[in-house]
N, C-alpha and C positions, 0 to 999 in steps of 0.2 A: 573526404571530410565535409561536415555539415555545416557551417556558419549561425551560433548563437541569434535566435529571433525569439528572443525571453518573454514577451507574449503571447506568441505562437505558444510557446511551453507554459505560462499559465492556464490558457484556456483544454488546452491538451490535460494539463493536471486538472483541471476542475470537474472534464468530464469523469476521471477517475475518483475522485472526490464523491461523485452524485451516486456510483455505478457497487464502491466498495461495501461503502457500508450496507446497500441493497442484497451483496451477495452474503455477507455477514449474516444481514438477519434471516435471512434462507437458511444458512446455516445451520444458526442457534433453534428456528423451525425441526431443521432433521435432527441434529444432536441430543432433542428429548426421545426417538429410536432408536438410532441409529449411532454403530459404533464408529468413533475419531478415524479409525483407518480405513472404514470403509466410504466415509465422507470425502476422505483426503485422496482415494483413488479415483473415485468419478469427476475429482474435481483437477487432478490432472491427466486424467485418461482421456477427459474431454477436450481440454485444452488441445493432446498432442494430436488425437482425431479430427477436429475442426480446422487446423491451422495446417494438418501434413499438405492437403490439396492445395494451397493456395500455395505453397512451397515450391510442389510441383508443376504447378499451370505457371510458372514465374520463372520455371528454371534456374531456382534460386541453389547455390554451391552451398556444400556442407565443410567444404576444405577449407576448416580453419586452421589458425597454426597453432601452436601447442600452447601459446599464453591464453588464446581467445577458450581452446578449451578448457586451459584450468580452471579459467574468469566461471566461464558458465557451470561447471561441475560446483564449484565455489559457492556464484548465484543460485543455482538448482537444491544445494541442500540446505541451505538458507529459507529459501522460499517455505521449503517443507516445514523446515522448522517454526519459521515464523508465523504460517497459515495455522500449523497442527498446535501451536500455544494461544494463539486466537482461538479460535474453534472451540480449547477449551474452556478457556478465561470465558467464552459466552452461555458456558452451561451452568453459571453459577452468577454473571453479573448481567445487570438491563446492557443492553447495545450501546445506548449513548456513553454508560458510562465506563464500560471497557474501551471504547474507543477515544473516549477523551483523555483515559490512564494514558493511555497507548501512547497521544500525544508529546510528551519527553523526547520521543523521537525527535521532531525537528531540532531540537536544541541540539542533542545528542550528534545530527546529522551535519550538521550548522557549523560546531565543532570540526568534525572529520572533514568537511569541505575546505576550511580553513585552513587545519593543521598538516591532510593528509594531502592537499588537491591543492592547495595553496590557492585559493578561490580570494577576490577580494569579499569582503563582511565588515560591512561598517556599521557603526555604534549603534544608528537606530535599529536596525536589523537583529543586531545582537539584545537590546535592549528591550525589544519583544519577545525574542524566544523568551530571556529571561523571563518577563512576564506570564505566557503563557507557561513556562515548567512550574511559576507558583502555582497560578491557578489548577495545573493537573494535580498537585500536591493537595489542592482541595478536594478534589473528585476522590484521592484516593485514601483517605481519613476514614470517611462514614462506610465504604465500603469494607476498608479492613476490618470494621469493627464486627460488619454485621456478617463478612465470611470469611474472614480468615486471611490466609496465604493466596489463596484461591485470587485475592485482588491483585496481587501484587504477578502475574501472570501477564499481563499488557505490559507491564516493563521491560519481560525478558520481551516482547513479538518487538519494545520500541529499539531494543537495541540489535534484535536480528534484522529489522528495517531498516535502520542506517546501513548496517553492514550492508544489506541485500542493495542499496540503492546507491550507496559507493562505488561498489562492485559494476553496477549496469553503468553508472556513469561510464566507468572506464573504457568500458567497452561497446555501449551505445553508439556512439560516430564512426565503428567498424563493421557491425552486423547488424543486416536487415533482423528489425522490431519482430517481424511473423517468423523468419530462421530461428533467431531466439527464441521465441516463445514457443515454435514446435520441436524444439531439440529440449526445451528444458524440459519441456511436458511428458516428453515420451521419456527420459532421464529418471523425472522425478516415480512416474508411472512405473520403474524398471526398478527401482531402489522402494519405492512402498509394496509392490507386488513382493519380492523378496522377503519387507517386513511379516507382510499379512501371512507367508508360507511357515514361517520362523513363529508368530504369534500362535498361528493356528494349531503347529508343534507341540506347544508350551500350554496353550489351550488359555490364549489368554482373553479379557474379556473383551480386550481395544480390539482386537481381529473379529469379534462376532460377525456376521453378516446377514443383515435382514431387509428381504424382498415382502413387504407388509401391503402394501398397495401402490397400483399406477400413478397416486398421487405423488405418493415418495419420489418415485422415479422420476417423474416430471420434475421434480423437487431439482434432485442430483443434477440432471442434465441442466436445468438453468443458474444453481449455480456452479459448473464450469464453465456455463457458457458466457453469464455477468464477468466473472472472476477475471475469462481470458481476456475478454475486451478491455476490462478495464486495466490487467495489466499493462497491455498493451500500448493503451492510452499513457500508462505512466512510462514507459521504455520510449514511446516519443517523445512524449516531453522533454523526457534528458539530455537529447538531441539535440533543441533547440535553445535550453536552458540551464545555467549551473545550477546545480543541488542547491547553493545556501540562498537562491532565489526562491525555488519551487518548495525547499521545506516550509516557508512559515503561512504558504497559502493552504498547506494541507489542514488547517484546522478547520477548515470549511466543513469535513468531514464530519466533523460534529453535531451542527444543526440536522444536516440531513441525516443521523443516523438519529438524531430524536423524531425526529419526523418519522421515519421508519419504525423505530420501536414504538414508537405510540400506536400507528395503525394497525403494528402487527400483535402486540405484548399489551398495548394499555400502559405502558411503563413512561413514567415522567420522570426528570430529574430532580430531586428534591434535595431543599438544605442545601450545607454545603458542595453539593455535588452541581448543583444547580447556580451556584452562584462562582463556581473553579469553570464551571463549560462557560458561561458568558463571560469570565476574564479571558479564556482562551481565543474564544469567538474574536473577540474585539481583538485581541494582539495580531490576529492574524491577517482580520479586514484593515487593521491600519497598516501591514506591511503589504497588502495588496495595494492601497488607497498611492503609498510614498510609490510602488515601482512603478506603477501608473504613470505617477507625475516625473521621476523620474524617465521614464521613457521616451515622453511629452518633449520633457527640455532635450533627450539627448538626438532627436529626431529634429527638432527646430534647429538644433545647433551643427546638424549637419544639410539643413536645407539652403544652397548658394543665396547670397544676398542681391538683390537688383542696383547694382551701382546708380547712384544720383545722374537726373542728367545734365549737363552740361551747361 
């Protein structure tokens, strides 16, 4: 078992933070060719191929017991799910603001930490997700208006999220981060192959498959290869840190995926959309700002006093 160093797992979630929204907008890149399921195989095909070797140069054991396997068959279609609802939600919304919908999640997860984990969560903590789930509420107004259902799409990925990072909680302080990530990979690679067999049958349009230029492919290979790092990143952190600390720093995500859709899209937040991301922002920098200082006192208060002398 690993011993709680809730820093150590900020900075761990932050890298994932900087890395996700990156593969995202790659993503929403291939998504104007390229069909949802064949997106969603190179990006865990690559996973399970990059991470096998290091499994094996580690000598790492696959003999889990039968919980650890359900957990991961659990985590694995989850992930699918969750990635294959983003994926879509980005062919019709800017980056920043699917992924600020998305945001519900921490609340959502905040909750399940609480309820299901029996996690302490005290008032300020809670008192910002609340915050930020307004502010998503604002993000996701001007988008319904202007697409539909199609917005409401980051909701179902923020509650396959919880679920998905519930789940890895559980079983995070039991299995090596790279075992994990190469069994879900090849898992999820084994159950979307099966899809595309079954779509191709059917002759359906998700299964198309198009090889259009070495750009694309370059495309694919880097984001499985962002994707895996940064899950990665996230499966450690939870190691180090309970879920209803590391949910409300994830809104960091946001700025950086503006950043990113701007350079990539031109795409800015605007209106209410614009003014729902900077309430999330701030909810989330004030609950990074409190653990901080939190931290601070609980590290002073276990540093030995120098007795007076004499």
């Amino acid at each position: 078992m690993t011993a709680d160093r809730p820093l150590l797992g900020i900075l761990l979630m932050l890298g994932f933070c900087v890395l996700a929204p990156l593969g995202d907008g790659i993503a929403k890149l291939l998504g104007e060719t390229m069909a949802l399921l064949q997106i969603l195989i190179a990006r865990f095909a690559v996973q399970a191929l990059a991470l096998a070797p290091l499994v094996w140069a580690q000598s790492k054991s696959l003999r889990f017991s039968r919980r650890i396997w359900r957990l991961t068959v659990q985590r694995t279609v989850l992930h699918i799910i969750g990635i294959g609802a983003m994926f879509t939600s980005l062919r019709y919304l800017p980056l920043a603001d699917a992924i600020a919908i998305a945001f519900v999640m921490p609340f959502i997860m905040l909750l399940l930490g609480k309820f299901v984990l029996e996690e302490q969560v005290g008032p300020h903590r809670l008192a910002a997700c609340v915050v930020g789930f307004l502010g998503t509420l604002l993000v996701i107004q001007p988008n319904f208006v202007s697409v539909g259902a199609a917005a409401l799409l980051p909701l179902l990925v923020a509650v396959v999220f919880a679920l998905f990072m519930l789940t890895t909680r559980q079983m995070a302080k039991e299995v090596d981060p790279i075992t994990l990530q190469a069994v879900s990979g090849a898992l999820a690679t084994g159950i979307l192959l099966v899809g595309l067999l079954i779509g191709r049958a059917v002759d359906s349009p998700v299964a198309a498959m198009v090889w259009d230029n070495s750009v694309s492919v370059m495309l694919l290979l880097a984001a499985g290869l962002i994707g895996t790092v940064a899950h990665l990143l996230m499966t450690w952190s939870l190691r180090f840190a309970p879920s209803a600390t590391l949910a409300p720093m994830q809104y960091l995500e946001i700025p950086f995926a503006t950043v990113i859709g701007y350079l990539l899209f031109r795409d800015l937040p605007k209106g209410l959309a614009a003014l729902g991301i900077a309430v999330t922002v701030s909810a989330g920098l004030y609950i990074i700002m409190r653990e901080r200082r939190l931290g601070q006192q609980a590290l002073a208060s276990q540093t030995p006093q120098t007795p007076p002398a004499a």
